[in-house]
C-alpha positions as CSV (number, residue, x, y, z in Angstrom):
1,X,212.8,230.9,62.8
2,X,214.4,231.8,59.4
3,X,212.0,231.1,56.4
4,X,213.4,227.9,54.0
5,X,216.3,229.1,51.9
6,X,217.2,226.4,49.4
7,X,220.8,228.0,48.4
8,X,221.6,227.8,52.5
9,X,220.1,224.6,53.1
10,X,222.4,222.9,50.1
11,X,225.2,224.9,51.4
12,X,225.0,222.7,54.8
13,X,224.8,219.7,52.8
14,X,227.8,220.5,50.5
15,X,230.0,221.5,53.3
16,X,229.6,218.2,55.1
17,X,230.1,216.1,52.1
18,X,233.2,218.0,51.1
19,X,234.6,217.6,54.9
20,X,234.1,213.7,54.1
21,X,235.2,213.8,50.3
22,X,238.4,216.1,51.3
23,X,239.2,213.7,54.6
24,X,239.6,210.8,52.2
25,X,241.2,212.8,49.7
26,X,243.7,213.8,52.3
27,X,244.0,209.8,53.8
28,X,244.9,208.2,50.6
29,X,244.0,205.0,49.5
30,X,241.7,203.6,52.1
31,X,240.5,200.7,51.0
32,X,244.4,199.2,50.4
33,X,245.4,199.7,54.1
34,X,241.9,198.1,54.9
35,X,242.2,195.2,53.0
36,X,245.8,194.6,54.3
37,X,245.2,195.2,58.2
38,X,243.5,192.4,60.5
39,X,240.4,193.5,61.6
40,X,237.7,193.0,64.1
41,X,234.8,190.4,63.7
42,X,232.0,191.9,61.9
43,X,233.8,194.5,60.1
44,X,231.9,195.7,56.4
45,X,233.9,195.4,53.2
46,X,235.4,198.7,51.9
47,X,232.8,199.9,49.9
48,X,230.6,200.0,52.7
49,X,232.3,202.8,54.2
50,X,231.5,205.8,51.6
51,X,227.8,204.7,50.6
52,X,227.0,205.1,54.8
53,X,229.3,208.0,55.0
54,X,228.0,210.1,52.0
55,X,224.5,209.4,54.0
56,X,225.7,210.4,57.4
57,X,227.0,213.9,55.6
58,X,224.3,214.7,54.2
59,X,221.9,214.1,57.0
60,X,224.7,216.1,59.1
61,X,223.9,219.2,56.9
62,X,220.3,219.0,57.1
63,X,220.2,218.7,60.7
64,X,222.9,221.6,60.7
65,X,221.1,223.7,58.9
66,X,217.7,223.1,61.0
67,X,219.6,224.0,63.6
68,X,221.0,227.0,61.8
69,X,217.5,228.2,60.4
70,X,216.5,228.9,64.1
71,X,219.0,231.5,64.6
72,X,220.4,229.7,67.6
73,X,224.3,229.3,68.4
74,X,223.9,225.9,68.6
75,X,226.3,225.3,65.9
76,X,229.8,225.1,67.6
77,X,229.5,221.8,68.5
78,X,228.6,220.7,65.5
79,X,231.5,222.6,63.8
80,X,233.6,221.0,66.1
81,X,232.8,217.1,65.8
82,X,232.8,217.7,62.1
83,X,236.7,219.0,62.6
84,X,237.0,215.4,65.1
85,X,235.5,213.6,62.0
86,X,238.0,215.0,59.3
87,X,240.7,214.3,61.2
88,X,240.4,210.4,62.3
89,X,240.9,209.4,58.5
90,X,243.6,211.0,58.4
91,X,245.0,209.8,61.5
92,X,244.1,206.7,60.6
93,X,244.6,206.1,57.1
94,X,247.4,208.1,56.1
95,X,249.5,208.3,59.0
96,X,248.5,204.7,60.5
97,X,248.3,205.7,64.2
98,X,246.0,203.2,65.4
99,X,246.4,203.9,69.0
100,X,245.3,207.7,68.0
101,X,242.7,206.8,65.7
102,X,241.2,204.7,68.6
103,X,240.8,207.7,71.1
104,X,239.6,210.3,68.3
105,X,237.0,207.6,68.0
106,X,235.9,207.3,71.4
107,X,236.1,211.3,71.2
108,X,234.1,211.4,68.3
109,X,231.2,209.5,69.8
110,X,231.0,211.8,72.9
111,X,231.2,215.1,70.5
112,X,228.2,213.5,68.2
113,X,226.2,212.2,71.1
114,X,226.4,215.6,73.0
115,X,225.5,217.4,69.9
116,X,222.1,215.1,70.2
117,X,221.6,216.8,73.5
118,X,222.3,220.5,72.4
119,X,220.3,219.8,69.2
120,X,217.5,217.9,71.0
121,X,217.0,221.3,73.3
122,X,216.7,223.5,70.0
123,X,214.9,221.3,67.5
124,X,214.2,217.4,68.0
125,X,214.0,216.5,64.6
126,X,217.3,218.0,64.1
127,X,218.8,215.7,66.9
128,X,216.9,212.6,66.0
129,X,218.5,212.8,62.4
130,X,221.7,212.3,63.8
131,X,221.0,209.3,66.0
132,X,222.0,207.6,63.2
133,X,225.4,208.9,63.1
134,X,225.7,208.1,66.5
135,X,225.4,204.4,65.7
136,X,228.6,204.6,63.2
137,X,230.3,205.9,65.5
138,X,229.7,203.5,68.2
139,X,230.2,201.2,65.3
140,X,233.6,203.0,64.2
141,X,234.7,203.6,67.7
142,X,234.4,200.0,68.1
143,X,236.3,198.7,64.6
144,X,239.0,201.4,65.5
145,X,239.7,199.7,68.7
146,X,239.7,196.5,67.3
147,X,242.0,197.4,64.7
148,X,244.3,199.2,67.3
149,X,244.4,195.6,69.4
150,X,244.4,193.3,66.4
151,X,247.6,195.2,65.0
């Protein structure tokens, strides 16, 4: 195992976070198509949505970069949901394809829940942290499908 760099470890972090802050950069104004779409029961007001995110990034780049510090190649999968994740704002929010958005969601859950199960074989912790993400995208999966039925 690699000894604790501080200048990698904020690298991880950074990188995920600017995948999230560049997404919604990309998808415009969010909270405008949200507020004018009908949407499932218990979805969160608008606001909601970046707090949890900027949370789910950054505990994304720890656990990435646990992972990393090991020196395993364990990271492609991780790469890859994270280029899954990008995308579905966009998808969503600036192009409006709801039926799309729906099955990038569903997709996005099975990418994040199989990179539990390669983590989980390398480092525990590392898979643990993103249990949490797992969650909002059973959550998201679920408010995408809604949204693709309800409209």
């Amino acid at each position: 195992m690699k000894k604790f760099n501080f200048t990698d470890f904020m690298i991880f972090i950074i990188t995920a976070e600017l995948t999230g802050a560049v997404s919604a950069l990309i998808s415009g104004d969010f909270s405008s198509l949200y507020s004018h779409i009908t949407q499932p029961p218990l979805s969160p007001p608008a606001y909601v949505f970046p707090v949890v995110w900027a949370i789910l990034y950054a505990l994304m780049g720890i656990s990435a970069y646990m992972i990393y510090q090991t020196g395993k190649s364990s990271l492609k999968i991780y790469i890859i949901q994270l280029a899954v994740n990008f995308s579905w704002s966009i998808i969503f929010f600036r192009f409006r394809l709801f039926i799309l958005a729906s099955i990038v969601s569903i997709i996005l859950f099975i990418l994040v829940a199989t990179m539990i199960c390669v983590f989980s074989k390398v480092r525990k912790i590392s898979a643990f942290l993103n249990i949490p993400y797992l969650l909002w995208s059973t959550f998201g999966a679920y408010l995408a499908t809604g949204v693709c039925i309800l409209n």
